[in-house]
N, C-alpha and C positions, 0 to 999 in steps of 0.2 A: 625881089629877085633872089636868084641863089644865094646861100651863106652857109655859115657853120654855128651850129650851137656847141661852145667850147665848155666841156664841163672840168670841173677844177676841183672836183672831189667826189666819193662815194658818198652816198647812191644818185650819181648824174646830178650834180648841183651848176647849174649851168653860171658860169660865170660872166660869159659877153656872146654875143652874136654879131658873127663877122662876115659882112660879105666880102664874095670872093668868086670873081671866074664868073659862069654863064651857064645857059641850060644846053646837056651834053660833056661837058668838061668830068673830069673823073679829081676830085679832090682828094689831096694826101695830107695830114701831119710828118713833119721830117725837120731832123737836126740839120740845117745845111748849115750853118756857118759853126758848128761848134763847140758852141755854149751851152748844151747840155739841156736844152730846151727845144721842142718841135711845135717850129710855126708850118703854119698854111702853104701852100703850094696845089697850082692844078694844071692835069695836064690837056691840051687842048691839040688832040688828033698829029700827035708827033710832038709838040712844040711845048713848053715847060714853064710856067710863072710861078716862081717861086720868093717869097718874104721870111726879112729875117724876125719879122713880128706878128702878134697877133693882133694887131690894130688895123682899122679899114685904111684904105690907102693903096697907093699903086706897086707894084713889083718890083722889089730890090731888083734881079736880071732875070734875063730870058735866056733860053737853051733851046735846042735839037738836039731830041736823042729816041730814035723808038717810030715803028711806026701807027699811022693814025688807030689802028685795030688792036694794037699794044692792050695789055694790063700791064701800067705804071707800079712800081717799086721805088724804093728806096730803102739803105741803110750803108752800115760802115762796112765794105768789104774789106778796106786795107788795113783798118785797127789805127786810121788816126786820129779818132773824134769825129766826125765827119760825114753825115747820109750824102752819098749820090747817089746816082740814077740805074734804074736797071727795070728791064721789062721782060715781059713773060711774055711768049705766042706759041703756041700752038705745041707744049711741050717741051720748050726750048728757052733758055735764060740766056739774057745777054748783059750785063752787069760793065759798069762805068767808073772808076775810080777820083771822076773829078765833075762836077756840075756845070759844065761845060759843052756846046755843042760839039759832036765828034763823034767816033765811033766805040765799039766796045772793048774795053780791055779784058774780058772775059765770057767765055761763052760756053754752052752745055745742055745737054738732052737732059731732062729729067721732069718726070710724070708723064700726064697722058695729056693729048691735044686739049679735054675739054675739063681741065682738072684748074682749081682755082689757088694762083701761087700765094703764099704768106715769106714772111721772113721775120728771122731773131736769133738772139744771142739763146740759140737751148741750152746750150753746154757751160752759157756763165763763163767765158771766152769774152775778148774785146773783139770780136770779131763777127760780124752779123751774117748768117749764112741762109740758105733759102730750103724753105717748105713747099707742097701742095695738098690739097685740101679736095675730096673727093666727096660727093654724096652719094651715099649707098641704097640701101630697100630702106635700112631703120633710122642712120645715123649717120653721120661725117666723120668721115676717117682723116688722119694726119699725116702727115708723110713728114721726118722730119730729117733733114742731113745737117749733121757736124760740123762738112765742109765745104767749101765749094770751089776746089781741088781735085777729090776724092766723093766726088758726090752719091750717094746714096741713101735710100732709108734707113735709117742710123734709130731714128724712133718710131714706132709705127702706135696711132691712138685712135680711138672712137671715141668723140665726144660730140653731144649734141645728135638735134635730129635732123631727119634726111632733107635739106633744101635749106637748113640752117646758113648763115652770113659768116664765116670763118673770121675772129680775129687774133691777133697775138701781142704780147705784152708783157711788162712786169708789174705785174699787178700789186706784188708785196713788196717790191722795190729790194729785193733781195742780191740784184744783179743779172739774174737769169732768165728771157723769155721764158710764158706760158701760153696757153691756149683758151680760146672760149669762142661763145658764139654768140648773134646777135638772131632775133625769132621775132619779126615782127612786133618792135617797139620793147621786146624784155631780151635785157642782156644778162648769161651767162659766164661765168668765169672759174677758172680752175687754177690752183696754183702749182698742179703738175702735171707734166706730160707722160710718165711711167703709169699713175694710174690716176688717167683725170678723175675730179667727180666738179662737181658746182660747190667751190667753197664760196662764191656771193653770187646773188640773184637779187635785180630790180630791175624795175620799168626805167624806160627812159626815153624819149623820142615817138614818132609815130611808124606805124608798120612801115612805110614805104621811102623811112630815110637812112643814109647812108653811113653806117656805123663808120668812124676814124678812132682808132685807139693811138693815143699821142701822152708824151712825157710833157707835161703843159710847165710844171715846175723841176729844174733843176736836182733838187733835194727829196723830190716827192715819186710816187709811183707811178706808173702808165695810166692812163683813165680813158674812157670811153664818152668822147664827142659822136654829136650825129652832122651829118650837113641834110639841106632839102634843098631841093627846088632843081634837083638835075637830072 
């Protein structure tokens, strides 16, 4: 069935394979409870299973938030340790301050209908704010806001090629989200967003699985898991 192959270090050293969720479900890595660590979580046409581990086994809780045609989010919008929930449609963010079924405590136009959202700490801020991700003729563009307040392109980047998997992360464990991409089974990464280039490049997964970049350890960098079977 569906799972995640969770990798625990460069270049994609897969740690454990974890199922989780079903085929159609949209799987996330996210900090819910705190601890400085992102387990598993998926979201299932509105509805939310989410664990505070990466071991097989059933959902610590369930939520509503989002609707079933959503692209799922998460991160820290408030600055207190903390991912919950927040979904992208159609050019439009709706962002949640508790993992909790309920509605949005923040809301906002930004990008275009058919534009793919990201989120991250760009600015090295305790504070996770939100991206889009565009494929052009050549290459994926970024769109990158500061705040989500004041929302705007605050970074604007071309990294990777046109139809590339947009992901974001901190890959040098520096504090501050970066960017990269995933290209059928080879992943990308850049440790800036002012002038990306690929400071690492390796294989990892198969073309048709779903890249997750997630903080697997506490003390360590963001890394890039894939899930399959969804």
């Amino acid at each position: 069935g569906p799972g995640a192959y969770l990798a625990s270090g460069f270049p994609g050293s897969v740690s454990t394979l974890v199922p989780v969720g079903a085929g159609g479900d949209v799987p996330l890595l996210c900090d819910w409870d705190g601890n400085g660590t992102d387990t598993l979580g998926v979201f299932h046409r509105g509805t939310w299973y989410v664990r505070n581990s990466n071991r097989p086994g059933a959902e610590d809780w369930v939520f509503s938030f989002g609707n079933p045609t959503d692209q799922p989010l998460c991160g820290d919008w408030n600055g207190d340790g903390r991912d919950t929930p927040g979904v992208f449609r159609a050019g439009h963010f709706y962002l949640r301050n508790s993992a909790t079924s309920g509605s949005a405590d923040g809301s906002f136009d930004f990008g275009n209908p058919t534009d793919v959202a990201i989120t991250g700490s760009w600015n090295g801020d305790r504070f996770d704010t939100v991206g889009v991700t565009r494929s052009g003729r050549y290459d994926t563009r970024f769109y990158l806001s500061n705040s989500n307040l004041v929302v705007r392109a605050d970074v604007t980047a071309a990294f990777g090629n046109a139809g590339d998997v947009p992901l974001a992360g901190d890959w040098n464990n520096n504090g501050t989200t970066s960017i990269g991409v995933f290209r059928s089974g080879a992943v990308y990464l850049s440790n800036s967003t002012s002038a990306p280039r690929a400071t690492a490049s390796y294989r990892f997964g198969n073309p048709t699985d779903v890249p997750l970049p997630g903080r697997l350890s506490s003390a360590g960098p963001t890394t890039v898991s894939v899930a399959r079977g969804y």
